[in-house]
N, C-alpha and C positions, 0 to 999 in steps of 0.2 A: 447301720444294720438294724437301728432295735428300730426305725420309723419303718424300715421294710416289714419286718416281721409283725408290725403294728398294723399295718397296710393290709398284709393278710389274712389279719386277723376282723376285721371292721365288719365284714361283708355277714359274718354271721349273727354281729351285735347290733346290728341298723338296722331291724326288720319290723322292728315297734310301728312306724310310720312312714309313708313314703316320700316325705320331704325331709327325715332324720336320714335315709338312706339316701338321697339325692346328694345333701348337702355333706357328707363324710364323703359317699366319691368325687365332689369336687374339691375336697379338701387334700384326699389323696393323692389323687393327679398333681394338682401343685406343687406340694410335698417330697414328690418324686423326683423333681425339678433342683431341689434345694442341693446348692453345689459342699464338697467333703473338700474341709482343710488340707486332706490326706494329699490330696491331687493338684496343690496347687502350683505354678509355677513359679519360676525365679520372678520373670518382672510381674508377674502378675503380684506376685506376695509382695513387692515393692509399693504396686499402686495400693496395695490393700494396706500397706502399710503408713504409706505417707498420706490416704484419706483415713486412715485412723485418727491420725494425731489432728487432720483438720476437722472432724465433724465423728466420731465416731467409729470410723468403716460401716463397710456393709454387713446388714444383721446385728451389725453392734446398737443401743442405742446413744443416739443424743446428746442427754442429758438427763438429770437422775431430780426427784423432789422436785417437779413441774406440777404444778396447780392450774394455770391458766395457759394455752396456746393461741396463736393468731396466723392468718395468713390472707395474704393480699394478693393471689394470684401465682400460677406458675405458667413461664413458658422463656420467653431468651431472657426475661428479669432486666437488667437496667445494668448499662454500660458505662465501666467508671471513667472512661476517656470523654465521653459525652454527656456525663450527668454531671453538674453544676452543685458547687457545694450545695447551695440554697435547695435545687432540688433532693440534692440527698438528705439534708436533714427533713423536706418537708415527709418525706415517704416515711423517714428513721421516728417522725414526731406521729403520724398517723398509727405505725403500728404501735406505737408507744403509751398512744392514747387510750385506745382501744384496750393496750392488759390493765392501764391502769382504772379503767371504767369495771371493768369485768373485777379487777381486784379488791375495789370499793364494795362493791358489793358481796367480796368473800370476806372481806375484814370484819363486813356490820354481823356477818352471821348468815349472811343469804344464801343461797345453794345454788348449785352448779348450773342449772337451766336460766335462771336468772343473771346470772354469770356472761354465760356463752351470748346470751340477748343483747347485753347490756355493752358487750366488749362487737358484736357484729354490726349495733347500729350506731356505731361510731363510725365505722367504715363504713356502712351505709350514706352516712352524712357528709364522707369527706368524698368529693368531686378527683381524687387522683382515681381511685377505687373502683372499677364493675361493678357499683352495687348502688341504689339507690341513686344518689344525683349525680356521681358520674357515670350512668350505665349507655354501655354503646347503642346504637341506633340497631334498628331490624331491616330489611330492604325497603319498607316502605316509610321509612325517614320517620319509623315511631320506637316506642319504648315499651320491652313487654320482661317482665323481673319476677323473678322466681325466690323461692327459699325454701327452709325449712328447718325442725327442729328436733330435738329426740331427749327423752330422759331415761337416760340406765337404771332405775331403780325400777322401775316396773316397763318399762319399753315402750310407754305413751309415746307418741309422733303427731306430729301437724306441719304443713305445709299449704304454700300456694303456691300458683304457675298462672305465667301470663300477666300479672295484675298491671293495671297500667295507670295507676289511678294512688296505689298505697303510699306513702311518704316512708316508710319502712317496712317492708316487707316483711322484715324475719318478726314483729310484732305480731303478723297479722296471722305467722306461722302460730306462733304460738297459744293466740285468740283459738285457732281451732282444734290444736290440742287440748286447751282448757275447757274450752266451752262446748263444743259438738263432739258428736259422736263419731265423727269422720277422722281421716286421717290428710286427705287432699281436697281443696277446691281449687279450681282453675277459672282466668279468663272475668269475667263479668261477674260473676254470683261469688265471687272471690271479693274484689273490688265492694259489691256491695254488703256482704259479711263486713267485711273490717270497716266502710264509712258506720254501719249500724252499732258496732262495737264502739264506736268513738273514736277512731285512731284516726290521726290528722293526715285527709288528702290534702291531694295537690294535681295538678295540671300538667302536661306531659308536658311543658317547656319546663317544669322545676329540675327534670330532667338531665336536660340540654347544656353542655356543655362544647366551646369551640373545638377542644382537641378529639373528642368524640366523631363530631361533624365531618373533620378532615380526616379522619380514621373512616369512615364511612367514602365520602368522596375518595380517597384510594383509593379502595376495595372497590367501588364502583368502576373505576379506573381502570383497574385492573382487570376487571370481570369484563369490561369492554373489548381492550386489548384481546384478552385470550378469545374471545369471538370473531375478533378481527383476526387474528392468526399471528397478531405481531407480541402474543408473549404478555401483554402488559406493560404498564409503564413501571420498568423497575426502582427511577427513582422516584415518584411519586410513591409508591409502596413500602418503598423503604423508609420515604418523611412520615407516610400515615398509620405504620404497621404498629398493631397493637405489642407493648411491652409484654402484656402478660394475657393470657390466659384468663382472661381476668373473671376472676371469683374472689369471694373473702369467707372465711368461717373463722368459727373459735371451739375449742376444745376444753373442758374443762372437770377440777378432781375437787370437790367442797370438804372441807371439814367433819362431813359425815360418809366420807369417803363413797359419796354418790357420783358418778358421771354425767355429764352432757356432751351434745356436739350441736353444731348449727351451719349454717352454711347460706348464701342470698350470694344471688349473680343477676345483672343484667344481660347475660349471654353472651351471642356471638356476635363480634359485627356484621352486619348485611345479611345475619339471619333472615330464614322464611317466615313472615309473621305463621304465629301457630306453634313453631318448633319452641320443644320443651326438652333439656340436657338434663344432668344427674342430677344439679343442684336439689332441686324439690323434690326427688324420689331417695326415699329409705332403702340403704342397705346398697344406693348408689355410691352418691354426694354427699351423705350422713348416718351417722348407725353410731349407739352408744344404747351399752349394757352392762350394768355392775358388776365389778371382777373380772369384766376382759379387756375393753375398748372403748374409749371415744375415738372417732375420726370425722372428719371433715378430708374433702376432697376438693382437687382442681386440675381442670385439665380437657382432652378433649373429649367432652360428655358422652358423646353416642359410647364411644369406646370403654367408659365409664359407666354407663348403663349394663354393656352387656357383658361384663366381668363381674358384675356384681358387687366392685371395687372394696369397699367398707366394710359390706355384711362377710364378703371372703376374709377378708383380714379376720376377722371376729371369728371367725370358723376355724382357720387355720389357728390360732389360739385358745380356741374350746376345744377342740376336737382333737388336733395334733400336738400341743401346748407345747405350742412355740409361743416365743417372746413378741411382745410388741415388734420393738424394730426386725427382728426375722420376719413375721409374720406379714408385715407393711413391705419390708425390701423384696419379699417374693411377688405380692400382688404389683406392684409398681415399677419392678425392677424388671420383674422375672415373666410375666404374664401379660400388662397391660400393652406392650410395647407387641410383644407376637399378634394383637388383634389389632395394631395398626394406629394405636395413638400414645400419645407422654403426659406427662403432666408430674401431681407431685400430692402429700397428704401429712394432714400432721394427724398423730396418730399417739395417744395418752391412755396407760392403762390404769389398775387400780390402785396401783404403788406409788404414781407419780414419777414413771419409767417414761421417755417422751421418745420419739422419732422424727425424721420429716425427711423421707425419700422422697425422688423427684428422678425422673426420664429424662424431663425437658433439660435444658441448659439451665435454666435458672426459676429461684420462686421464692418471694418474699414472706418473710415469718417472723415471730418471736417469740417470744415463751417470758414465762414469770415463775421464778423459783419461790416454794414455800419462805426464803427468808425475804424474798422481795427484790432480789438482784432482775434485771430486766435483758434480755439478749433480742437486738434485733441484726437480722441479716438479708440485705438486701440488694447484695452483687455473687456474683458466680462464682469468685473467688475464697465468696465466705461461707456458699454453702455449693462447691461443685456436685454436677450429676452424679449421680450413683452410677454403678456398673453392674 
C-alpha cells in the first residue's frame, strides 16, 4: 500500500527534469509488478521456502559483508552428470582466482575499480571463459570483444566494442575512462587507443580455442539445417552448444566504502560481425553508483540493452528503496523475461548486501566475504533459477 500511495505521489515531484521524470515512471511500472506476501499460496510459500534455505529466496539477499563478486556467464551453466571432477575444479579454480586477484588488491589498500579490473582479467585469461582468449567466434570465423567499466564514486565509465586486437579488453575499458574524455570507443580506433596506451596486443588466433570452433561449426550446422527445413542437427548442437551465456564481470565494495562493476564478453557465437550486446553499454551490462549498486550483467544482450537492465535496478533502489536483492529479483525475475530473454546479475550494494538472480537455468559465480571465506557455485543445484 504505502509503494501505491508513493506511486501517486511521484508524478508531481519529477518535474525538475525530463529524464528525473522518465526514469521514476519506469521505476513505477516495475514497482507495481512486485508480488504481496499477503497473497501467497500454499505451494508456492513452499517453493519460496525451500529456495530460501538454498540461496536466499526471492527479494531475499544472498549473502551479507560481500566485498568482492564474480561471475562467469549465465545460461543452462554445467551439468553435474557430465562435468568431470577435473573439470569442475577447473571452472571452481578460475572463479576462484579471479576474487582472489580482485582481493589482493583490496588487502594492499586499492579500491574497488582496480579490484573489479584486476579480478575480470583473470577470466579474461582463462580460455573456459567468453572473454578474452576463450571468446567465441562471430559468423565470419573472427573475434570481436567488448567491455567495460564504471566507478561509484563519481560515475566515470569507459568502455570498448568490437576490439579485436586487445589482449584484455576490460584494461582498455578502463585506459578510456582514465584517459579520454569519452566514455565508448569501438572497432578500430579502439584497438588503436589501447596498442598507443601500451597494453599488450595480440593476433586473433591468441583468441582461438578448439571448443570455441566446434561451438561455432554447430551453430553453423544448425543454421544450415533450419534452411534446409530439417530442424538442424540436434545432436551436433547439443556436442557444441554453448554452456553459458557467456560473459564474465566482477563487482566490487573497497574499504572506503566506494563501488565498482565491470564486465568483458566475447559475445555471441556466430554473431553478425558488427553486433555490439550489453556488455560495453552503461546502465546495460554495467552501472555502479555509491550508496546504491554495483552490477554486472549476463545474458541475452539485445534484451538487456532494452530493459535498461543495471541502471533499472539502481533506480528501483534510489527512487523506490527497495533492496538490492528486491530490486535485482524484479529486473531479472520480473521484467527481463516479458521482453523475451533470461540470463542472470550479480548485484552488491553499499553495505556489502550481495544478490545473484538469474531467469536462465543456471550461471556461474562467487563472492568474497569481508573475513575472506570464498563461495563459488557453479551447478543449478547450487544456485537454482529464481521464480
Amino acid at each position: 500500500m504505502r509503494l501505491r500511495s508513493l506511486r501517486r505521489r511521484l508524478p508531481s515531484r519529477v518535474r525538475m527534469t525530463t529524464v528525473f521524470a522518465a526514469a521514476v515512471a519506469l521505476t513505477a511500472s516495475l514497482t507495481s509488478a512486485v508480488p504481496s506476501s499477503a497473497g501467497t499460496s500454499a505451494p508456492a510459500a513452499e517453493r519460496v521456502a525451500a529456495r530460501s534455505a538454498e540461496r536466499g529466496g526471492p527479494g531475499q539477499p544472498e549473502a551479507h559483508d560481500v566485498v568482492l563478486a564474480v561471475h562467469g556467464g549465465a545460461g543452462t551453466a554445467l551439468d553435474p552428470d557430465h562435468t568431470s571432477p577435473a573439470e569442475e575444479r577447473a571452472y571452481r579454480a578460475g572463479l576462484t582466482d579471479a576474487l582472489r586477484a580482485g582481493q589482493r588488491v583490496l588487502r594492499r589498500g586499492g579500491d574497488s575499480v582496480a579490484a573489479v579490473e584486476a579480478a575480470v582479467r583473470v577470466l579474461e585469461d582463462n580460455e573456459l571463459f567468453n572473454a578474452g582468449k576463450g571468446a567465441v567466434f562471430t559468423a565470419d570465423a573472427g573475434h570481436e570483444l567488448d567491455a567495460s567499466i564504471m566507478r561509484g564514486s563519481d560515475q566515470a565509465a569507459g568502455a570498448v566494442a568490437g576490439v579485436r586486437s586487445v589482449r584484455n579488453p576490460i584494461s582498455a575499458a578502463r585506459l578510456v575512462m582514465d584517459r579520454t574524455r569519452h566514455v565508448l570507443l569501438a572497432g578500430e580506433g579502439a584497438d588503436d587507443f589501447a596498442a598507443r596506451a601500451g597494453l599488450p596486443t595480440v593476433t586473433q588466433d591468441y583468441y582461438w580455442t578448439q571448443r570455441r570452433w566446434d561451438q561455432l561449426m554447430a551453430a553453423k550446422e544448425k543454421e544450415r539445417g533450419a534452411r534446409d527445413g530439417r530442424g538442424g542437427d540436434e545432436g551436433a548442437g547439443a556436442k557444441g552448444a554453448d554452456s553459458t551465456k557467456g560473459t564474465v564481470g566482477a563487482v566490487a565494495l573497497d574499504g572506503r566504502r566506494h563501488l565498482a562493476a565491470a564486465t568483458s564478453t566475447g559475445g555471441m557465437t556466430n554473431k553478425m560481425p558488427g553486433r555490439v550486446g550489453d556488455s560495453p553499454l552503461i546502465g546495460a551490462g554495467t552501472y555502479a553508483k555509491d550508496g546504491t549498486v554495483a552490477a554486472s550483467a549476463t545474458g541475452h544482450g539485445e534484451v538487456f540493452i532494452r530493459g535498461a537492465a543495471t541502471a533499472t535496478i539502481a533506480h528501483l533502489m534510489e527512487y523506490s528503496r527497495l533492496g538490492v536483492a528486491q530490486a535485482a529479483h524484479q529486473v531479472l525475475i520480473k521484467q527481463l523475461p516479458q521482453l523475451g530473454g533470461d540470463g542472470g546479475v550479480i548485484a552488491l550494494d553499499g553495505k556489502g548486501t550481495f544478490d545473484a538472480p538469474h531467469s536462465s537455468p543456471g550461471m556461474l559465480y562467487g563472492y568474497l566475504t569481508r573475513d575472506g571465506r570464498i563461495i563459488t557455485k557453479i551447478f543449478p543445484s547450487e544456485s537454482p533459477a529464481n521464480e
